[in-house]
Rosetta silent file (secondary structure, phi, psi, omega in degrees, C-alpha in Angstrom):
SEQUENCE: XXXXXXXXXXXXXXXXXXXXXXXXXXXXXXXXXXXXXXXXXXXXXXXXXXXXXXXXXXXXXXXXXXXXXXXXXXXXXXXXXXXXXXXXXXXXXXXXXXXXXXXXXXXXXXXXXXXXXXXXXXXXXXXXXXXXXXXXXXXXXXXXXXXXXXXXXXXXXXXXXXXXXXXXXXXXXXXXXXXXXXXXXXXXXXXXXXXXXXXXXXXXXXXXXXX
SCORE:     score description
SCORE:     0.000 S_00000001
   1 L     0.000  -40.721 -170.107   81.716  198.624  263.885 S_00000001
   2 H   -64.285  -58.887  177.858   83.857  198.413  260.908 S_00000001
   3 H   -43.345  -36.518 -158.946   86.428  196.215  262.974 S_00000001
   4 H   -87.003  -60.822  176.798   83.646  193.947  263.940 S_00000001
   5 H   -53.422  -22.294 -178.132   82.589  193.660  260.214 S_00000001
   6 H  -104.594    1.605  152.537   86.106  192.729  258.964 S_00000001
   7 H   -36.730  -73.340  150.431   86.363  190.556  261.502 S_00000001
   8 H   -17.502  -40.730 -152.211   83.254  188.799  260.496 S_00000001
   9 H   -97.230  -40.289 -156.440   84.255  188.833  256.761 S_00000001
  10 L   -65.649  -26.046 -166.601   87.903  187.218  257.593 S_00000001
  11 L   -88.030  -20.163 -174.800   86.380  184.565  259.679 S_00000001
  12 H   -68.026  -40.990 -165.006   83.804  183.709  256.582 S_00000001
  13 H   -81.106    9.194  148.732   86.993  183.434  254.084 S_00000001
  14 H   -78.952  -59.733  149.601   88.328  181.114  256.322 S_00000001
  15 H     3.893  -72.922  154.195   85.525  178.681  256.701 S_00000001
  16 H   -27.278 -109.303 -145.255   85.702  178.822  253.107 S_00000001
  17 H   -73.650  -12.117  156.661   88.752  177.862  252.339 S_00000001
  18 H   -66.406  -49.203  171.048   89.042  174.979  254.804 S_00000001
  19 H   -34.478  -61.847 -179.093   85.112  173.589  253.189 S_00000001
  20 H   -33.104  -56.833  164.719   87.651  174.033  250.104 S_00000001
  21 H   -83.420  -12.125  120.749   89.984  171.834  251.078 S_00000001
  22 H   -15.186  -45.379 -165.379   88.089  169.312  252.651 S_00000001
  23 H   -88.065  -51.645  161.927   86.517  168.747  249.470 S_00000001
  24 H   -35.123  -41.052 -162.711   89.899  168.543  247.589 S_00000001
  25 H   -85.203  -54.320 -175.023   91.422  166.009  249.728 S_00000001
  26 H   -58.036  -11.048  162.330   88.351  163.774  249.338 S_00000001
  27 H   -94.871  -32.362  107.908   88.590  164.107  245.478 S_00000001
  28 H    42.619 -116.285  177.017   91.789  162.967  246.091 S_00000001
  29 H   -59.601  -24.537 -167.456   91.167  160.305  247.863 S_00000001
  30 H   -78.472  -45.905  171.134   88.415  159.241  245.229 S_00000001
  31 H   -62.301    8.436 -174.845   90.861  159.722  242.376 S_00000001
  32 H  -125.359   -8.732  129.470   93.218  157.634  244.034 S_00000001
  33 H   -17.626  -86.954  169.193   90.566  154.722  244.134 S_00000001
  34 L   -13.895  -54.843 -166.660   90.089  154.889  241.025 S_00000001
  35 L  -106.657  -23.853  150.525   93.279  153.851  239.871 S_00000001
  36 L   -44.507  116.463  168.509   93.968  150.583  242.287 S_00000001
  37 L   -80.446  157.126 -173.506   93.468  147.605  240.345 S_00000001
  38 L   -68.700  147.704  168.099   91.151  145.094  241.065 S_00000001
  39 L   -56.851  115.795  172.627   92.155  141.542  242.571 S_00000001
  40 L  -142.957  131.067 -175.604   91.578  138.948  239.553 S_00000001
  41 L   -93.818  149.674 -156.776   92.695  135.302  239.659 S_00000001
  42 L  -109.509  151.706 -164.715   93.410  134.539  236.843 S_00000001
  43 L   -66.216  138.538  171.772   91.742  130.702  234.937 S_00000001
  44 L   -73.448  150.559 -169.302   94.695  127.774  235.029 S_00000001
  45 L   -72.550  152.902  171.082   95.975  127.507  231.336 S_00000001
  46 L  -102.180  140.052  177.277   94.465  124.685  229.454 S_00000001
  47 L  -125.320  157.638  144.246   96.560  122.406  226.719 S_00000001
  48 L  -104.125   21.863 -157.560   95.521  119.940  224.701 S_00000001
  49 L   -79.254  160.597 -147.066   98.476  118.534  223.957 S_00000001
  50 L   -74.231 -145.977 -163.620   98.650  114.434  224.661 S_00000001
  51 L  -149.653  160.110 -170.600  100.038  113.350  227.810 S_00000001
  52 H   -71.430  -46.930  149.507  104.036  112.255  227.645 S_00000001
  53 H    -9.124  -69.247  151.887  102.987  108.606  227.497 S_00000001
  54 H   -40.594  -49.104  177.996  100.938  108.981  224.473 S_00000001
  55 H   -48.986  -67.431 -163.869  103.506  111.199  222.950 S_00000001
  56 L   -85.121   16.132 -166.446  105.991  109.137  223.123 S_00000001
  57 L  -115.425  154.210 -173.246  104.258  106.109  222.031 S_00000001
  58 E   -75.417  113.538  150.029  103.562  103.822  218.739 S_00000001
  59 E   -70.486  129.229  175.446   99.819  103.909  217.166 S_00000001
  60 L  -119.291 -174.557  153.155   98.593  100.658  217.142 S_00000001
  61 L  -161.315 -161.187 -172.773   95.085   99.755  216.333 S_00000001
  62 L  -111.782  135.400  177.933   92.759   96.114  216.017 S_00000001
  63 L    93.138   22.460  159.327   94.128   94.127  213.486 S_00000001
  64 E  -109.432 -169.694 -147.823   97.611   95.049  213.747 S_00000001
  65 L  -141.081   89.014  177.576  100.538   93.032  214.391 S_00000001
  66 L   -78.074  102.369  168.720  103.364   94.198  217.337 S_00000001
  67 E  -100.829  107.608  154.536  106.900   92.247  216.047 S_00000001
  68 E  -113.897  170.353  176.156  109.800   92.956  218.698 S_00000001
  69 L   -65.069   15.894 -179.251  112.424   90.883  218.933 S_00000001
  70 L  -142.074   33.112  178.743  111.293   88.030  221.285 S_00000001
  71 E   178.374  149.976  159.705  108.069   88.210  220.716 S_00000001
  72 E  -130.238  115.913  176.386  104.364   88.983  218.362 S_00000001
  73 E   -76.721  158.496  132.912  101.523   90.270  219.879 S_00000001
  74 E  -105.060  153.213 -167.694   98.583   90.712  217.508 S_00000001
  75 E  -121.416   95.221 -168.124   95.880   93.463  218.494 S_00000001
  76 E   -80.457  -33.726 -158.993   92.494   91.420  217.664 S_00000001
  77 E  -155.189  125.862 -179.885   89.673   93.054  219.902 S_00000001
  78 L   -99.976   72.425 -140.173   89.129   96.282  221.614 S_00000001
  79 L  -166.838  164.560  160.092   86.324   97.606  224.126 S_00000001
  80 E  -103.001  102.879  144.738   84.505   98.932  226.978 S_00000001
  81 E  -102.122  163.237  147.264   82.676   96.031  228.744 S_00000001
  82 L   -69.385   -0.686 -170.063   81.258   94.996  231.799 S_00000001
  83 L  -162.689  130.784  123.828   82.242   91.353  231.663 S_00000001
  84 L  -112.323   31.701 -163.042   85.071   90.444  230.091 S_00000001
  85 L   -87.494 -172.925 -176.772   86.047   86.972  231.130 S_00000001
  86 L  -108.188   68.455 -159.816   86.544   83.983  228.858 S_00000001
  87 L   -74.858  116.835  149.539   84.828   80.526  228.588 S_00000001
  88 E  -137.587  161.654 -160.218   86.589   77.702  226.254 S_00000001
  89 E  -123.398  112.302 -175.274   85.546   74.399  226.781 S_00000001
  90 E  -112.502  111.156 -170.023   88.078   71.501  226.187 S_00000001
  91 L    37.779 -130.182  171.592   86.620   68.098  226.010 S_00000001
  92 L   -57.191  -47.802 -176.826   84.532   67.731  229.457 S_00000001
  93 E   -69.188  115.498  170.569   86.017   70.446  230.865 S_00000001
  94 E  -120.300  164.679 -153.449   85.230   73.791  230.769 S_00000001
  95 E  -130.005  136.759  160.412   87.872   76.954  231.704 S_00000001
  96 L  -111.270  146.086  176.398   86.957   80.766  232.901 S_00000001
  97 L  -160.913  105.216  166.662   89.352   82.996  233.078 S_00000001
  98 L   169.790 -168.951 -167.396   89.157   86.662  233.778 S_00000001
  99 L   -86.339  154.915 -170.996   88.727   89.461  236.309 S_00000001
 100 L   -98.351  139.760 -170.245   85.432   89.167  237.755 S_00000001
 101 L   -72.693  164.112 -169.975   82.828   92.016  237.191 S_00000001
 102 L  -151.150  142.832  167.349   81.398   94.601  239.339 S_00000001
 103 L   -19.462  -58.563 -150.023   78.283   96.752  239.569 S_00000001
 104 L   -93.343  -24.791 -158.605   79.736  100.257  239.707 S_00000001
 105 E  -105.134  153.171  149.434   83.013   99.274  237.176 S_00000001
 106 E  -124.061  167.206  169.368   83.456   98.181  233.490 S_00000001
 107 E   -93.488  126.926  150.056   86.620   97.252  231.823 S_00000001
 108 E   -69.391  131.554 -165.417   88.757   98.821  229.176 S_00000001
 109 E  -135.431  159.773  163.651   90.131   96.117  227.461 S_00000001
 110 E  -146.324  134.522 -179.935   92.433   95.136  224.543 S_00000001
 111 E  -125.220  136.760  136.056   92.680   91.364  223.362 S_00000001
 112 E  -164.419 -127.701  166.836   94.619   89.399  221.268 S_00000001
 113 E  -104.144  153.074 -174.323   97.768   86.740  220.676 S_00000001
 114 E  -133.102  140.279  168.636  101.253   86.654  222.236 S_00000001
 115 E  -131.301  139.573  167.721  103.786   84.218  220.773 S_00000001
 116 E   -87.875  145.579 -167.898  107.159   83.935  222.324 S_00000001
 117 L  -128.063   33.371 -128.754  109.751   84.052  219.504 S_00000001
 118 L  -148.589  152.293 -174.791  112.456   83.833  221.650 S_00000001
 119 L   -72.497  -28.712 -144.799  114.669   80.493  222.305 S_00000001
 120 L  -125.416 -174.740  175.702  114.045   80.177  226.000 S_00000001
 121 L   -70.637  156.593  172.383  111.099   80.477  228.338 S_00000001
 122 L  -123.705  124.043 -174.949  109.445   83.981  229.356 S_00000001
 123 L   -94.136  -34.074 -161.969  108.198   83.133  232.955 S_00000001
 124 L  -147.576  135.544  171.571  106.207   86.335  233.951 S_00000001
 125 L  -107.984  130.514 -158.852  105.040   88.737  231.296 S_00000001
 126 L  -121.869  125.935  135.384  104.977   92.213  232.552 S_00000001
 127 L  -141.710  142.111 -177.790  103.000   94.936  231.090 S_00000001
 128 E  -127.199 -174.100  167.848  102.069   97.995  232.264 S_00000001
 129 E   166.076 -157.899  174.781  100.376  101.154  231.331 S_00000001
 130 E  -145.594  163.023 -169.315   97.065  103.435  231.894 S_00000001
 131 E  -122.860  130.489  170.170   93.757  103.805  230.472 S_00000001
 132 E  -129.617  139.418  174.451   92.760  107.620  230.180 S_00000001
 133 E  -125.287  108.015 -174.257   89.611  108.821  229.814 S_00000001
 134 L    70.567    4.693  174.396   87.906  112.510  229.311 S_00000001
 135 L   126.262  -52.167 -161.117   91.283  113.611  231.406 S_00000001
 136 E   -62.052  104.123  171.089   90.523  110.950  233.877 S_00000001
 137 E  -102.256  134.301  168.834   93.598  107.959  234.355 S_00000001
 138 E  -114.183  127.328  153.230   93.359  104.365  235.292 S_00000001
 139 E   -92.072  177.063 -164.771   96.130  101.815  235.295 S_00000001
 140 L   -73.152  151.176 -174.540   96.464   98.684  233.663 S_00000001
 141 L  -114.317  -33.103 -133.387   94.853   96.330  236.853 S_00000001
 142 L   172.417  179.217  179.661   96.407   93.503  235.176 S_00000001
 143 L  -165.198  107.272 -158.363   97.278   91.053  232.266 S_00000001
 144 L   -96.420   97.080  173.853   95.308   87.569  231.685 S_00000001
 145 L  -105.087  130.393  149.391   97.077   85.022  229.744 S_00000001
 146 E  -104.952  162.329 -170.998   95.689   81.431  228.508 S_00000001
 147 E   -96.348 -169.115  168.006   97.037   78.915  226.722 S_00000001
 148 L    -6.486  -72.111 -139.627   94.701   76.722  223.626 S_00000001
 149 L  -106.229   32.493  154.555   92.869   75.178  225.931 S_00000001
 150 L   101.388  -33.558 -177.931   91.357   77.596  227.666 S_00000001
 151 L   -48.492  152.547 -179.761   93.803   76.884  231.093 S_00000001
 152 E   -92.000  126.662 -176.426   95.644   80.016  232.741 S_00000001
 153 L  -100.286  154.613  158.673   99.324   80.338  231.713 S_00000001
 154 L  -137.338   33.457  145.832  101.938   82.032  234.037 S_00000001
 155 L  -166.552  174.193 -175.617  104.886   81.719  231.742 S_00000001
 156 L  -122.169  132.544 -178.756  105.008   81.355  227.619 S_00000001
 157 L  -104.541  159.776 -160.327  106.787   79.100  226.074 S_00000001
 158 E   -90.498  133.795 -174.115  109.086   79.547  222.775 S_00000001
 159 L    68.149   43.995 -160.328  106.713   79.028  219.635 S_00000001
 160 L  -135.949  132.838  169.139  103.627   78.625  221.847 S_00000001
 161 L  -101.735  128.968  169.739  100.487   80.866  220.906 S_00000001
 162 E  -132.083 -176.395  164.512   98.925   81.510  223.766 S_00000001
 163 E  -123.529  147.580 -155.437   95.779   85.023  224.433 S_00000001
 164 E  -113.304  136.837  179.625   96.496   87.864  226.133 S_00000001
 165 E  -138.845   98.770  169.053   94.036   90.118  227.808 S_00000001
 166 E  -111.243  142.507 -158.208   94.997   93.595  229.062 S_00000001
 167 E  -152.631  133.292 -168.583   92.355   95.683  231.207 S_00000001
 168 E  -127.428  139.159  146.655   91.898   98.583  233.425 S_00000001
 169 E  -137.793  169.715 -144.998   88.951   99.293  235.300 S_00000001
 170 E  -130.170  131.870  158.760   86.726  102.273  235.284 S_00000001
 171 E   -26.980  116.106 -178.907   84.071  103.961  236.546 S_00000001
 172 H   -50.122  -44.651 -172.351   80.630  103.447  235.034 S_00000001
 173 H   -82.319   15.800  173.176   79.459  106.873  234.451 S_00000001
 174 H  -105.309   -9.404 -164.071   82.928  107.850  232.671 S_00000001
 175 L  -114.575    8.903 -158.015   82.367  105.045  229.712 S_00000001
 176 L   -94.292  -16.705  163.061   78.935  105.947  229.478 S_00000001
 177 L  -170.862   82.401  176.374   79.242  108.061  226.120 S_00000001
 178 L   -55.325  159.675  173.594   83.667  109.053  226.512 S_00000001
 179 L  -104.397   -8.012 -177.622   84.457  112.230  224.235 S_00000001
 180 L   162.832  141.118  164.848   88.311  109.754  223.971 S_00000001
 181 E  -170.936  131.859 -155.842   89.931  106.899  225.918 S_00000001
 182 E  -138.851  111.532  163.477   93.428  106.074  224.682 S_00000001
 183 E   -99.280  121.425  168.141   94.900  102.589  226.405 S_00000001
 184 E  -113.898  144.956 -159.332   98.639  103.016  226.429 S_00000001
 185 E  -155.572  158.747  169.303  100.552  100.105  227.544 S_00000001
 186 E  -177.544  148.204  160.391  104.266   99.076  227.365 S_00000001
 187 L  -126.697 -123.510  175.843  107.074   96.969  228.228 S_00000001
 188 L   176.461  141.893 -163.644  110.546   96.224  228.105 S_00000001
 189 L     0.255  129.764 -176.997  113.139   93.269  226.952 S_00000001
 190 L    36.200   35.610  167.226  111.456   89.916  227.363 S_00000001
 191 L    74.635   -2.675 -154.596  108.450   91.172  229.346 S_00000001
 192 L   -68.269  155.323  178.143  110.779   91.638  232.186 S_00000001
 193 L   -46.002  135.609 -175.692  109.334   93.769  235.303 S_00000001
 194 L  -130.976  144.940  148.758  108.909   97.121  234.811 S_00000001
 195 L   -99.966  102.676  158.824  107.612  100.121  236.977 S_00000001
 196 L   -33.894  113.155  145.697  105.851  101.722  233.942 S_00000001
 197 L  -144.749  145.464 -157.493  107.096  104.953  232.643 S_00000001
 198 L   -52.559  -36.481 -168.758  106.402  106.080  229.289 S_00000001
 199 L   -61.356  -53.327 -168.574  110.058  107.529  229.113 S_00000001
 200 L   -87.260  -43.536 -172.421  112.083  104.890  230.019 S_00000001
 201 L   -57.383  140.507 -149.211  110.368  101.641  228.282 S_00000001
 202 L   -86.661  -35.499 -164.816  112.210   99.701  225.035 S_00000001
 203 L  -135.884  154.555 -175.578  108.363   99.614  223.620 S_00000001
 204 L  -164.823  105.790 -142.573  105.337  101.627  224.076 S_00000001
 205 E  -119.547  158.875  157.005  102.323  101.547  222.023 S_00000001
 206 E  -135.649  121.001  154.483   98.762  103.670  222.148 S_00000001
 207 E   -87.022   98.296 -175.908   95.410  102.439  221.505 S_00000001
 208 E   -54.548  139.786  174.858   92.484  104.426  220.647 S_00000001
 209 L  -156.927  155.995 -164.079   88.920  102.572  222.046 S_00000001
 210 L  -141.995  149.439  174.912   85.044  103.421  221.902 S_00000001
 211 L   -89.487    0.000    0.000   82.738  101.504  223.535 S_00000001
């Protein structure tokens, strides 16, 4: 009988201590949970800093006056429009000239005078640049020149005033109340062809505009 009772007793403290250990390894395991960190992506950093274009560029505003050597731009007029072309009317005749409007787009614009100062002829005036808005970039679509009388020039002549119209266009719902839109534009010896970059270019100006 006795044998049978310590039998009994030996088989309980085993039970036991395996239930023991059972419970150990799973606290354990739970403590070891615990301590893995979670997966977190982390937000892309935000700057505010200008864009290398801007940066490297000349504040201009309307009513100043760009003198390089072969040439003066003046910066007369500034805007977000939907229509920007031009009507002058020379005797019977009258002359439009500009990009034609569109439902969904308005133009960023900058206007003013280009005089060649220069001895010789400028045949093709090249400027390029972008219009950014709220983050958002456009390029320059273009550059409109007329002479006096309202007629479309394709080259400048030395001492000649003729106006210049550079324009980008844009989405309607980005112009419809911008937090900033900065036109940067630039070129390089005698207007000559450029593939814009901010970096490389003899001149490079930035213009703040509000609609």
């Amino acid at each position: 009988m006795k044998k049978v009772i310590a039998i009994a007793l030996s088989l309980m403290l085993v039970f036991c201590f395996a239930g023991c250990g059972k419970d150990a390894d799973a606290n354990a395991d739970a403590g070891k949970q615990d301590t893995v960190s979670p997966s977190v992506t982390e937000a892309p950093e935000t700057t505010t800093e200008a864009p290398a274009d801007v940066k490297n560029a000349e504040t201009v505003a309307v009513g100043n006056t760009i003198t390089v050597p072969f040439a003066e731009l003046t910066v007369d007029e500034a805007g977000i429009k939907d229509d920007i072309k031009q009507s002058i009317k020379t005797g019977n005749i009258t002359y439009t000239s500009g990009p034609n409007s569109s439902d969904d787009k308005e133009f960023v614009y900058i206007r003013g005078t280009i005089k060649n100062t220069s001895k010789a002829a400028i045949n093709n005036v090249n400027l390029k640049g972008a219009v950014e808005i709220d983050g958002y970039s456009y390029d320059i679509a273009s550059i409109n020149l007329i002479e006096s009388d309202g007629s479309s020039a394709y080259s400048i002549d030395p001492l000649i005033t003729y106006t210049y119209t550079i324009y980008a266009e844009v989405p309607n719902q980005l112009v419809e109340n911008p937090a900033s839109c900065t036109m940067t534009f630039g070129f390089d010896e005698n207007f000559e062809y450029i593939q814009y970059d901010a970096t490389s270019v003899a001149y490079n100006y930035a213009i703040s505009i509000s609609k």
